[in-house]
SEDRENDO-831571 format. One record per residue (C-alpha): z, y, x. Coordinates in steps of 0.25 Angstrom, whole numbers, plus 5000, padded with zeros to 4 digits. Example, Ala and Ser with C-alpha at 12.3 -4.5 7.8 and 13.67 -1.06 7.14 Angstrom:
# SEDRENDO-831571
503149825049 502949965055 
***
This chain:
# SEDRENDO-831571
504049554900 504449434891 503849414877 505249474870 504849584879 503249594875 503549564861 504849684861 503649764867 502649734856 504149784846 504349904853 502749944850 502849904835 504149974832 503550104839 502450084831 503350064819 504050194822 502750274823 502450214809 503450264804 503350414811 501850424806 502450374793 501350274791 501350154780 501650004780 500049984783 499850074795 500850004801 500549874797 499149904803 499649974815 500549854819 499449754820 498649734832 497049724827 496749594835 497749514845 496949404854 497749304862 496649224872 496949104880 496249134893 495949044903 496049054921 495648954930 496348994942 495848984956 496348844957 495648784946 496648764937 496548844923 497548934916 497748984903 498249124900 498549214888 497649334884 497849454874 497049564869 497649644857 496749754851 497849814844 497149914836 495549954836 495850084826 495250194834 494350124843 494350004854 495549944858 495949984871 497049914880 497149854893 497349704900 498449654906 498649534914 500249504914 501049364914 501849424902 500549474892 500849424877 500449464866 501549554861 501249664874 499849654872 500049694857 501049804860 500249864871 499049854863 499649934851 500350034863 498750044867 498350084852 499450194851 499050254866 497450264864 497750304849 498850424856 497850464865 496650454856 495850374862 494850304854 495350144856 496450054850 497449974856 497349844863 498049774874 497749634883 498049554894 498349404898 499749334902 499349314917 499949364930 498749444937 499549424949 499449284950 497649294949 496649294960 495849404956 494649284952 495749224942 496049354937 494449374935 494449244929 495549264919 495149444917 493649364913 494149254903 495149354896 494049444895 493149364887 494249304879 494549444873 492849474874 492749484859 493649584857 493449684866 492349774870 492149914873 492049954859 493349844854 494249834867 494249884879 495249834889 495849894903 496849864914 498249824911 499349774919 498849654928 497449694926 496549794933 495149854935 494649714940 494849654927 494149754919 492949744928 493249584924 493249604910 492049704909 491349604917 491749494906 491249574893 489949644899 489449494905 489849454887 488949564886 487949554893 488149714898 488949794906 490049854897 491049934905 491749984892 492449864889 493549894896 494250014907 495050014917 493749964925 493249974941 492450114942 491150054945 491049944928 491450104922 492750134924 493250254924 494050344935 495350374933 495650254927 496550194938 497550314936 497350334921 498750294915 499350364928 498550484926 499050494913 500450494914 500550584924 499750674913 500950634904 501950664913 501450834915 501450844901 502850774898 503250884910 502350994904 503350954890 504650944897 504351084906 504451014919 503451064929 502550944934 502751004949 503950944954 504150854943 504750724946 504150594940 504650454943 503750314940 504150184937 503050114942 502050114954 500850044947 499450094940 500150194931 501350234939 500550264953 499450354946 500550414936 501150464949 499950494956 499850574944 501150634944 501150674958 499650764955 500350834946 501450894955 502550814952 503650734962 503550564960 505150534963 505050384962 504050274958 504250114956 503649974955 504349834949 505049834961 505849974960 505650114964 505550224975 505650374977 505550444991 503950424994 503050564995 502050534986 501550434974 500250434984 501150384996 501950274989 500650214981 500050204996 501350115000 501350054990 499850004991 500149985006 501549905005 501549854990 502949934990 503350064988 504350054996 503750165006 504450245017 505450355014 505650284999 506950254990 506850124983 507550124970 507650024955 506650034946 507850094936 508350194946 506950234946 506950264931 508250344932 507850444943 508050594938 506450634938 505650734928 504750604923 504850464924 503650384923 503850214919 502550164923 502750024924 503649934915 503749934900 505349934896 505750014910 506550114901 507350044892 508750034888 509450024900 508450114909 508450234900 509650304901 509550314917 508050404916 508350544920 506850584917 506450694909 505250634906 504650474903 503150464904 502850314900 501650264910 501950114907 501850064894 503350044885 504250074897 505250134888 505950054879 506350114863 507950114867 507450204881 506750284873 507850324864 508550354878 507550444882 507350514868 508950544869 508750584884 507650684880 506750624889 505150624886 504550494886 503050504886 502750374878 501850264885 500650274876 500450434881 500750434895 500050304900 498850344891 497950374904 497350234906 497050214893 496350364892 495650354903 495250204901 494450284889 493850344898 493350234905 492750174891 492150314887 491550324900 490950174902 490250184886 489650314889 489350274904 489650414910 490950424920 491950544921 492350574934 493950584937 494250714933 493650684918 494350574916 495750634921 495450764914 495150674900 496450594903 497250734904 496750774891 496950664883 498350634890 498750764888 498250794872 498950654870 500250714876 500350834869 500050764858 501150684859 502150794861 501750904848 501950754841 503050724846 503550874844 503150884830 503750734826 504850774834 504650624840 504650544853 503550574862 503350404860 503350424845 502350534845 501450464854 501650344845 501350424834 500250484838 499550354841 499950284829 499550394821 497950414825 497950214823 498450234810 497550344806 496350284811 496750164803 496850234790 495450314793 494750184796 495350114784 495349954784 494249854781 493949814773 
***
């Protein structure tokens, strides 16, 4: 994604905002306050490589809003992380925990680094430095980081290491997303696919489409789009096709078969399969479509080909405004991104709740606690959108919004 892209991204989250203003008919100030991160940080942080030499990379942290609690949001490593993405994804972050009500605020951070091209002490190396670049503004009662793209349970063990050592004492709730053994939490692995295929029974449940039988196709083979499937496929229903950045395939017998393939060959390319483009992939005649991977996979020139009844958004922005206008003349139900990838998030709450009291759920708690809070979320979303006679997107957006900019008017400002 080029900067245009990044900063059209960083547009498309302020104009949505713009429009929720404008729904919630709120003033001139609540926008002005809800259009302004809290505190941006841009660090310089420095790698010596393996080989001596030293390097210098760019790091952010945005805590975009610290209204109703912490800032929450997770760290990516990515060769294309600016400023502009990590300020759109940390106002998407505010929205999310504030739609689901949790109690945290937004944040978002990462570093312009390709993870791909460290040794795993280099990416120690460069996980530690960032973290005590950002060391003053986070905390387990300020910030609390998690995984993102490029970043894994490894570097949270990292950069729990790096605070508690500042400390001088073990503090596990400084970030999620951790190794079981430093407090992490079961279920986290699965969280965000957990919850979309939570989202998807209840957008089925809406459209009266039986869940046994129902047809469900994923863009995307990764965290979210495996686990959504997994998820999909407990519930009773049929996974006709899946895909990775380098197409698609239908054919195989189960999620469970094609993930051991692919863990096997790097492929899924397995025996008995039908290859296929990522955009025929999108255009196959199923009850749900699921795009877990890029942002901007339905846009303009996807759209019109989706023959789905129903879009459950696991990646973040993978429907573009003009797609969207297609779907809504299409009637197609588009369960926005800040609702049906809310699992991680959620259950990373969890995780936070469960390291300050230091007392561990087993699995079934924890995925009995993510279905009733996905699922009081969902319908929450529908009787709004029913009653405002809006987008499922807009009421989501709405909701969200909403309970910021009332905990800004409760709390007032100082001084």
């Amino acid at each position: 994604m080029t900067d245009k892209a990044h900063s059209t991204a960083l547009n498309t989250a302020l104009s949505q905002l713009q429009n929720t203003v404008k729904l919630l008919q709120l003033d001139d100030n609540d926008w002005r306050t809800l259009s302004t991160p809290r505190r941006v940080l841009e660090v310089a942080v420095p790698l010596r490589r393996d080989n001596g030499s030293v390097e210098m990379y760019k790091g952010y942290r945005v805590q975009y809003s610290t209204t109703r609690g912490p800032a929450k949001g997770g760290i990516r490593f990515h060769p294309e992380v600016d400023m502009n993405e990590t300020i759109a994804l940390a106002m998407l972050m505010t929205w999310k925990c504030a739609l689901t009500n949790l109690p945290y605020g937004g944040a978002k951070g990462g570093i312009a680094v390709d993870a791909h091209q460290l040794s795993a002490s280099e990416n120690e190396r460069l996980t530690r430095r960032y973290t005590s670049e950002i060391l003053p503004i986070i905390g387990p009662e300020r910030d609390i980081p998690a995984p993102d793209v490029g970043t894994d349970e490894r570097n949270m063990a990292w950069m729990m290491d790096t605070y508690s050592v500042n400390e001088g004492f073990a503090v596990p709730g400084v970030v999620t997303g951790k190794p079981i053994v430093l407090g992490g939490s079961l279920g986290r692995n699965s969280a965000t696919g957990d919850g979309v295929g939570i989202a998807v029974k209840e957008a089925l449940r809406i459209k009266n489409i039986d869940p046994q039988g129902a047809t469900v196709v994923i863009q995307g083979f990764g965290k979210v789009g495996y686990w959504a499937g997994m998820a999909c496929e407990s519930l009773g229903m049929k996974v006709l096709a899946v895909s990775d950045v380098h197409g698609g395939v239908t054919g195989f017998k189960s999620v469970t078969d094609l993930w051991k393939h692919f863990q096997e060959h790097g492929n899924l390319n397995a025996p008995g399969t039908e290859k296929m483009t990522n955009t025929e992939l999108l255009h196959l005649p199923c009850d749900v479509l699921v795009p877990a991977a890029l942002s901007d996979a339905l846009n303009a020139d996807t759209a019109s080909g989706v023959k789905a009844k129903i879009i459950v958004e696991g990646a973040n922005a993978p429907t573009t405004p003009e797609a969207d206008a297609i779907f809504k003349e299409k009637g197609i139900l588009v369960v926005p991104d800040i609702l049906a990838n809310a699992g991680g998030v959620i259950v990373s709450y969890f995780e936070w709740v469960q390291d300050k009291q230091n007392f561990f759920w087993n699995i079934d708690e924890v995925k009995d606690n993510l279905n009733n809070i996905l699922t009081r979320s969902i319908k929450e979303v529908e009787a709004t959108a029913l009653q405002r006679k809006v987008s499922w997107r807009d009421a989501a957006m709405m909701i969200g919004v909403g309970r910021v900019a009332e905990a800004h008017k409760l709390r007032g400002l100082y001084p």
